[in-house]
Structures are given as C-alpha cells and as structure tokens.
VOPAGU-2260 file (C-alpha; in pm, 1 decimal, decimal comma):
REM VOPAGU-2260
SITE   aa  ch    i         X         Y         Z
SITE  UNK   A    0     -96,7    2667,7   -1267,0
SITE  UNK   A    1    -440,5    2606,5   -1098,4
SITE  UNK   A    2    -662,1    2388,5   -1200,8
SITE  UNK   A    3    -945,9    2627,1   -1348,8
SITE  UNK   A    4    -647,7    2793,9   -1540,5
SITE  UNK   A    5    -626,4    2410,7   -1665,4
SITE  UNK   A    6    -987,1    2402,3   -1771,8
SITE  UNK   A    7    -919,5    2708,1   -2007,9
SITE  UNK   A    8    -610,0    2494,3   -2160,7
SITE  UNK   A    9    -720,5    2116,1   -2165,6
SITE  UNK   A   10    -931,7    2113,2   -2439,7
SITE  UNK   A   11    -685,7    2245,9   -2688,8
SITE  UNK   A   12    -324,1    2089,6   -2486,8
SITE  UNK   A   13    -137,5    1914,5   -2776,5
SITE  UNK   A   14     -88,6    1519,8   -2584,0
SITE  UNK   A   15     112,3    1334,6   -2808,3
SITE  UNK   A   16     326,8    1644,0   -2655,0
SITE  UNK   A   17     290,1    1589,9   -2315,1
SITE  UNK   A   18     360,8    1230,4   -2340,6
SITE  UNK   A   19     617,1     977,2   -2422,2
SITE  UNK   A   20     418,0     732,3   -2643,3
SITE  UNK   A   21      67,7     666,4   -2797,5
SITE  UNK   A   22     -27,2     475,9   -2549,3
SITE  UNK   A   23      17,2     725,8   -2299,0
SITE  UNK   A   24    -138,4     958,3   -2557,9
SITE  UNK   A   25    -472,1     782,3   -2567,1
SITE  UNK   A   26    -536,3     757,1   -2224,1
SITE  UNK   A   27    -501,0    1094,8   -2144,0
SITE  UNK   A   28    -737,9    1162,2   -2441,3
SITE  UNK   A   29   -1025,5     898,3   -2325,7
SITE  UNK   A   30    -998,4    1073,7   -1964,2
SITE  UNK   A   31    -964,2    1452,7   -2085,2
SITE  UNK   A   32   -1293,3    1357,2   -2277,4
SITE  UNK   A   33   -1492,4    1127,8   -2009,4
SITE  UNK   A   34   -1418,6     818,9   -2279,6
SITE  UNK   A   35   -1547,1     474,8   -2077,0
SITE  UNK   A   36   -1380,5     172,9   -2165,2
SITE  UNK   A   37   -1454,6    -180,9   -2108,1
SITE  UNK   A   38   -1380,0    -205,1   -1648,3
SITE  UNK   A   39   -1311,1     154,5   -1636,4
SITE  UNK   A   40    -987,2      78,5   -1470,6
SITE  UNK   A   41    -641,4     294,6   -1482,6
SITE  UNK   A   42    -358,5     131,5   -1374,9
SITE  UNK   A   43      -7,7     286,7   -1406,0
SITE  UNK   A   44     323,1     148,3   -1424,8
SITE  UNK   A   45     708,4     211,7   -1523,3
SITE  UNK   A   46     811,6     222,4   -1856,7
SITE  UNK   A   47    1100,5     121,2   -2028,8
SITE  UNK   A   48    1189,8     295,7   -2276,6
SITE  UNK   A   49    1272,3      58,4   -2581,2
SITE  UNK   A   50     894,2    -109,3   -2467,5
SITE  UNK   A   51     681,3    -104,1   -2765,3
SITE  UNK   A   52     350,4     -71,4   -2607,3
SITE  UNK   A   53     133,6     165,4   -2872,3
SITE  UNK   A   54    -104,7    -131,9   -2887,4
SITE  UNK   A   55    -118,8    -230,3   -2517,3
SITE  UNK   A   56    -415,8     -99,3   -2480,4
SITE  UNK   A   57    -608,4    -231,1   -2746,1
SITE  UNK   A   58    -938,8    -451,6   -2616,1
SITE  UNK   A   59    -812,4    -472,9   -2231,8
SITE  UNK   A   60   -1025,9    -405,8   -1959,7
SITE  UNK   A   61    -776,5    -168,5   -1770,8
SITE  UNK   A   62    -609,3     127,6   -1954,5
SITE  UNK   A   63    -236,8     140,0   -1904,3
SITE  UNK   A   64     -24,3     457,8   -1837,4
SITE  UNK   A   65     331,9     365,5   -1837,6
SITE  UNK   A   66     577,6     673,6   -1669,3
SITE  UNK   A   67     868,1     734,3   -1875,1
SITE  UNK   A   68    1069,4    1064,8   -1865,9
SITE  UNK   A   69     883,6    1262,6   -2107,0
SITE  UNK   A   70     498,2    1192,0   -1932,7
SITE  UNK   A   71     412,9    1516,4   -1783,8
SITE  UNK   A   72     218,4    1382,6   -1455,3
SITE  UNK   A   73     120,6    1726,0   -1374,5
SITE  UNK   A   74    -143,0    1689,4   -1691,1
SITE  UNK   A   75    -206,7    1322,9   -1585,8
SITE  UNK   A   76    -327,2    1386,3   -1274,1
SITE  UNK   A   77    -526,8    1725,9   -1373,0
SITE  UNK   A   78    -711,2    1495,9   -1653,6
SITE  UNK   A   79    -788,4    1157,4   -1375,2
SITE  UNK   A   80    -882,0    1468,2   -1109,3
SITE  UNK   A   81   -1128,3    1613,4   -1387,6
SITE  UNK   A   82   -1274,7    1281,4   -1534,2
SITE  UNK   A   83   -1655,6    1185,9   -1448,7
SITE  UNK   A   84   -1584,3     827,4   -1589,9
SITE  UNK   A   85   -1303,8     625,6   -1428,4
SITE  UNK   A   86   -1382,8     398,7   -1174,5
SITE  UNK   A   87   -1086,3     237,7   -1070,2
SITE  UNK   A   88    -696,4     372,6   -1021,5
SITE  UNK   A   89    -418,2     112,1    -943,4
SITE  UNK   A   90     -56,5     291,9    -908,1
SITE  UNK   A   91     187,6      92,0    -918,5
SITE  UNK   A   92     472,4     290,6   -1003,5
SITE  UNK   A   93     584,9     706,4    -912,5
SITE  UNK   A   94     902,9     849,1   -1012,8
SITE  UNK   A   95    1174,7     949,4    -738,2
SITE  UNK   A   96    1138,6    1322,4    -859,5
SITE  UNK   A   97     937,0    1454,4    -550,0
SITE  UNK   A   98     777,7    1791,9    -765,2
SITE  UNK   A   99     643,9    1553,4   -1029,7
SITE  UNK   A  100     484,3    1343,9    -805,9
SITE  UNK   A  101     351,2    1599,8    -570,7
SITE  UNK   A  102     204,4    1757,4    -887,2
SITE  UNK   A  103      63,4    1448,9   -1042,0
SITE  UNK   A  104    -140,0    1373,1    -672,4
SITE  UNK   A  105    -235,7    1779,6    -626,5
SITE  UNK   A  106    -479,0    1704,0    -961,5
SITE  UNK   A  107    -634,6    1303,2    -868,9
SITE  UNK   A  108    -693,5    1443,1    -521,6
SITE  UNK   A  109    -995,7    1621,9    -700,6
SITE  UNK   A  110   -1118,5    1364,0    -833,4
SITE  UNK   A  111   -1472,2    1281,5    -698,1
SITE  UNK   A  112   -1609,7     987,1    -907,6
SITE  UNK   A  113   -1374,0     687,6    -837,9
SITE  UNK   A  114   -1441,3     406,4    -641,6
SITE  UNK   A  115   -1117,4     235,7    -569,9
SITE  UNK   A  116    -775,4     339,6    -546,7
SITE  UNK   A  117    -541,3     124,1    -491,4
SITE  UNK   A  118    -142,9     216,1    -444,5
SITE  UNK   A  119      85,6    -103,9    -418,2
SITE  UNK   A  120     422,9    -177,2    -255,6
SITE  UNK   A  121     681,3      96,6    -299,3
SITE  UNK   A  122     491,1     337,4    -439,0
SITE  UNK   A  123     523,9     671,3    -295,1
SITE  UNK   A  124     193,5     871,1    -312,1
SITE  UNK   A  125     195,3    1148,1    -102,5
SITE  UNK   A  126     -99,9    1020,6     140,9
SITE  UNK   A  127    -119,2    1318,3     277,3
SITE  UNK   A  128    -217,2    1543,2     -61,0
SITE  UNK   A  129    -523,3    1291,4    -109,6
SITE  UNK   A  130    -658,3    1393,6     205,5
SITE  UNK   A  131    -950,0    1606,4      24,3
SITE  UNK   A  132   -1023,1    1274,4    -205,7
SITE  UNK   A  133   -1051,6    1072,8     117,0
SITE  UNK   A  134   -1308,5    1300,9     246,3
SITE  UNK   A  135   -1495,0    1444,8     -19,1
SITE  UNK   A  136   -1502,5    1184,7    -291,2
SITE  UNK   A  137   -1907,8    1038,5    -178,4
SITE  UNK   A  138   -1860,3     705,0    -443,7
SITE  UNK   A  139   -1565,2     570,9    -277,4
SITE  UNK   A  140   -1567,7     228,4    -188,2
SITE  UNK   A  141   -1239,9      33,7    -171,8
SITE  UNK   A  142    -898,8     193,0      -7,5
SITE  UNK   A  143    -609,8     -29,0     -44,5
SITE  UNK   A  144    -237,0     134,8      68,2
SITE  UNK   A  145       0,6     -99,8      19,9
SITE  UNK   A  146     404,2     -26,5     198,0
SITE  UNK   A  147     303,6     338,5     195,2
SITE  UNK   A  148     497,5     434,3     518,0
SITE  UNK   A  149     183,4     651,6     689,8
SITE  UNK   A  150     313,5     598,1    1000,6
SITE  UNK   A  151     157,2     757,9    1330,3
SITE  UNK   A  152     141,2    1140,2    1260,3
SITE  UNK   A  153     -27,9    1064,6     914,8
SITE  UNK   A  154    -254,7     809,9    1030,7
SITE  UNK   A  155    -408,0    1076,5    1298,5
SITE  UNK   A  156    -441,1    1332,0     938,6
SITE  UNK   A  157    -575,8    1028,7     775,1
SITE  UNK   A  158    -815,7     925,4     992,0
SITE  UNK   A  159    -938,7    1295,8    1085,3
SITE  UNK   A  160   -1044,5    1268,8     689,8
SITE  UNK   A  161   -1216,8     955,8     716,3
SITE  UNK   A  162   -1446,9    1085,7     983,8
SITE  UNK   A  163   -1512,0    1354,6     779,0
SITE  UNK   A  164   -1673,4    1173,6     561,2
SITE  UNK   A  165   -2028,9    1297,3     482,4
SITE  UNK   A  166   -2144,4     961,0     279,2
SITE  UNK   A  167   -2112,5     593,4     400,4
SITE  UNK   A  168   -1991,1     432,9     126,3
SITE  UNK   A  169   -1647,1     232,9     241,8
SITE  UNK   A  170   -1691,7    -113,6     205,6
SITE  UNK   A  171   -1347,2    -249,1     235,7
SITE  UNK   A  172    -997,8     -12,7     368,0
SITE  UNK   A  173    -646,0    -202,9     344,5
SITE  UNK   A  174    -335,3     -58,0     493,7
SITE  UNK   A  175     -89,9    -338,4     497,7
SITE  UNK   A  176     241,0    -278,1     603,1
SITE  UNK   A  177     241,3     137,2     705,7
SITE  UNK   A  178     376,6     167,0    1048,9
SITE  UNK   A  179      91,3     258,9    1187,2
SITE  UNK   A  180     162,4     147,1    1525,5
SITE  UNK   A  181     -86,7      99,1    1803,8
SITE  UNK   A  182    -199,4     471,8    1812,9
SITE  UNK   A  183    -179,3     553,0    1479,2
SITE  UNK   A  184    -409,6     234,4    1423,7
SITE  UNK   A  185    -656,9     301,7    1707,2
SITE  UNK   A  186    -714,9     699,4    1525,4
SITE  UNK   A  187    -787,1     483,4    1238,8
SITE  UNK   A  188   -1015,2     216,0    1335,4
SITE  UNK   A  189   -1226,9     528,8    1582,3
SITE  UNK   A  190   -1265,9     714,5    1227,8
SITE  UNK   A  191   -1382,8     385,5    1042,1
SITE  UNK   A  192   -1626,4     387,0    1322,9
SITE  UNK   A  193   -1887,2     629,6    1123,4
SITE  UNK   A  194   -1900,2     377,0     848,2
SITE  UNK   A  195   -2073,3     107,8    1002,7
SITE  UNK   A  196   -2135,7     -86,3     644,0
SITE  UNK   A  197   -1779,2    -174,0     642,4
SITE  UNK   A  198   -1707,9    -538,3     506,6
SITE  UNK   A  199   -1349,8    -581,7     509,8
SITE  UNK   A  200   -1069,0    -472,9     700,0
SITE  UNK   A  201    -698,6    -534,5     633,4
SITE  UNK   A  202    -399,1    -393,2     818,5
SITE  UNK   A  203    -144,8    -641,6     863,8
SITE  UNK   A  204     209,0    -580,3     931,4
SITE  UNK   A  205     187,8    -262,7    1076,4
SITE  UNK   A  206     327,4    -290,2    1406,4
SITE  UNK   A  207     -44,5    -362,2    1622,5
SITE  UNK   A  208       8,2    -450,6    1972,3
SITE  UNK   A  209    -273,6    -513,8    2249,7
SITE  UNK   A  210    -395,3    -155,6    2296,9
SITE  UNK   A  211    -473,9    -166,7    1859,0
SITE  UNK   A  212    -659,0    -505,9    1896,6
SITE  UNK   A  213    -869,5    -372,3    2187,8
SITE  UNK   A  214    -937,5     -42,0    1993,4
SITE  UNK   A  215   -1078,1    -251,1    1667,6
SITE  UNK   A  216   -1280,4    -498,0    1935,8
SITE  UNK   A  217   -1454,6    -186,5    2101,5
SITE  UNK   A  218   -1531,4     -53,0    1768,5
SITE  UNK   A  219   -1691,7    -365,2    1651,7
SITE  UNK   A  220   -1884,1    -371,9    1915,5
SITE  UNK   A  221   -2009,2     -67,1    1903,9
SITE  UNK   A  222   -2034,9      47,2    1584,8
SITE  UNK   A  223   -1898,0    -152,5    1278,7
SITE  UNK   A  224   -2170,2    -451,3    1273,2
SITE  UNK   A  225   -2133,5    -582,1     924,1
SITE  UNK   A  226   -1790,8    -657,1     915,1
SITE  UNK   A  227   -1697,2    -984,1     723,4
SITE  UNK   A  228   -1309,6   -1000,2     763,2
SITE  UNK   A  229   -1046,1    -819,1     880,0
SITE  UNK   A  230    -716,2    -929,1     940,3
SITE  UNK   A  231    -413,2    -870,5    1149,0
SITE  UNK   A  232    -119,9   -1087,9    1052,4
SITE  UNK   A  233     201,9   -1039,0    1184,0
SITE  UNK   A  234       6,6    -828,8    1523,3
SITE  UNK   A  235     263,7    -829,3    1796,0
SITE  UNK   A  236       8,5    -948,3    2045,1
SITE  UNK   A  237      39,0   -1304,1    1849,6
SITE  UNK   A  238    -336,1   -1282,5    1667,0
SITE  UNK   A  239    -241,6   -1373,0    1339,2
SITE  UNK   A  240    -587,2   -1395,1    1187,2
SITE  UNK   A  241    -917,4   -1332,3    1316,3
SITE  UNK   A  242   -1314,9   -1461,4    1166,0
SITE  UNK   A  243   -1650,0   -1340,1    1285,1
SITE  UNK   A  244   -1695,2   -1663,2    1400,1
SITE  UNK   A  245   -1416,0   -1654,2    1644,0
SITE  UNK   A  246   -1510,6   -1581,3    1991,9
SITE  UNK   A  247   -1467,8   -1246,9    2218,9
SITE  UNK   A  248   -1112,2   -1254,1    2347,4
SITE  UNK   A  249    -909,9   -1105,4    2621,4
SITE  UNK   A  250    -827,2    -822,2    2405,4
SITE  UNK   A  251   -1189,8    -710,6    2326,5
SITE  UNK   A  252   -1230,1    -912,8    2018,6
C-alpha cells in the first residue's frame, strides 16, 4: 500500500488495533495528528511483554514507542514519515523480521521536518532506504549512526545523498563504528564538503588509515572552515584524537 492510499485510511485506522499497548497507542495518535509534546523527541525501544508501561509517557520530554509483536511498524513509520511536528527520532531497537523493518523505514524516509536522527548500536536501519530523507529533508541538523555496518559500497550511496543536498543545514554527522574504510570515508568527508557550517565530526572506529586522514585534512582546508571537533579514535594511522588547535600534520591535518 502506498503512501497516498495511506492518507485516504489514516484518519479513520483503528490504533489501539495496530498496536500492542496504550502507550504505543498514543504516540501514534499525537503523530497521526501533528500533537507536540514537551522536546518533541521519539525514541523507540524493545518491549517486553509483561512491561506495564501505559503511563510511561505521562509528563516526559521524549515519547516512547516500545516494539512488541503486535506494533504494526508499517503504520509507525507512515505516521513519523507524515508528521509536521517531531523533531527528534532516537531508534534504539528494530526487530530481526527484515519486511517489517524495511516497511517501517520506506514511511520515516519521507519525513521532511526532523532534525536529528539518531540510530544506536545494533540497530539495523536499512541506511540505504533513508537515502531520500538524507537528501531531501532541508531542517536536518544532527546525523548520528551508531554500529550500523555501512561499509564502503553504502558509504559511496550515502555520501552521493549528502551532496545532494540542496540546504546547508548539517551541523554535526557521527558514524562511529561502520566500516567505512579509507574510501568509503574519503566519499564521505568530499560530500560533507558542500556543508561548510559543519561543527562536529565523529567517525571513530571505522577502519581510517592515512589516505582517510589526508582526505578530511584537504577538506578542511578547503572547504569545511567552522569545524569545532571531529574525532578519529581508534584511526589505524595512530591519531587518536584531533583539536583545532592542533597543528597541520604529515597527513594533511
């Protein structure tokens, strides 16, 4: 089902339905009807399913979605890729079922009003399906991937959508620990290059040899001039951490 054939349906979907508590029940109802909440934040976990959390959302700052079996994801992420209001998603949990997951990232990756996303260790998100959010989505601000295995081929994809980008609005982009190797990291830090207001920039443990460093050096040089931090811990060329106070070094930086 497409998502305009969605439109037709949302207003009248049943969610206590479609969902495997209240909780989950009210959050899909505050984003199916552009509801703000105190922060504006999503952030979803695993459930358990003897958890009594009906009330866990009651005065927090973040809204919590917690996956169980009965959540249908394909309505979550139609509802996030629809809503005008949310400003922050944190996922910190997907299912191993591949179709429900695919269908749950097919509906954020419309979304056009966030400005973070954040997806932490483990958590498969199917980097690949965001690619129109990456581009298109002119009030994003914060990128954080966290152990989400993009390796080299999907860094080049990535990276092709971050130069795409029409509006210079990254302020901060943190891939720690995604393989990305020196090539994949170079494609990268060359796309980052069109958004010179860039502030911080984390990509530790991801494999960064010489040829990575002297990419990112080049690029500051060049082109990224506001750059506060960035960091490269565990870089094979030894560079564990770098400051804008450190000096220009053999490898460009």
């Amino acid at each position: 089902m497409n998502m305009n054939r969605r439109d037709a349906l949302a207003p009248d979907v049943n969610l206590e339905e479609i969902t495997s508590s209240k909780q989950n029940a009210e959050v899909m109802r505050r984003l199916r009807d552009n509801i703000r909440w105190e922060g504006n934040t999503l952030c979803i976990t695993e459930g358990v399913d003897d958890d009594n959390d009906d009330d866990d959302n009651d005065d927090n700052e973040e809204m919590v979605f917690s996956i169980r079996e009965g959540d249908d994801l394909r309505w979550l992420g139609y509802f996030i890729g629809r809503n005008q209001s949310l400003d922050d998603l944190s996922v910190e949990f997907m299912p191993e079922e591949r179709e429900r997951v695919d269908a749950f990232i097919d509906g954020v990756s419309h979304n056009r009003s966030m400005r973070e996303l954040a997806a932490l260790a483990g958590t498969d998100i199917r980097v690949r399906k965001l690619y129109p959010f990456f581009r298109e989505n002119n009030n994003l601000t914060k990128i954080c991937l966290y152990h989400a295995e993009i390796g080299r081929e999907c860094a080049s994809d990535l990276a092709l959508a971050l130069s795409q980008r029409q509006v210079k609005s990254l302020t901060a982009v943190c891939l720690w620990g995604n393989n990305l190797e020196d090539e994949g990291f170079a494609d990268i830090v060359h796309a980052l290059g069109t958004q010179p207001q860039l502030e911080h920039l984390l990509f530790s443990r991801n494999n960064i040899g010489r040829a990575g460093c002297e990419a990112l050096g080049a690029m500051m040089r060049e082109r990224i001039f506001n750059l506060k931090h960035w960091n490269l811990v565990y870089a094979t060329t030894a560079i564990e951490q770098l400051s804008l106070s450190d000096p220009i070094t053999a490898v460009g930086l």
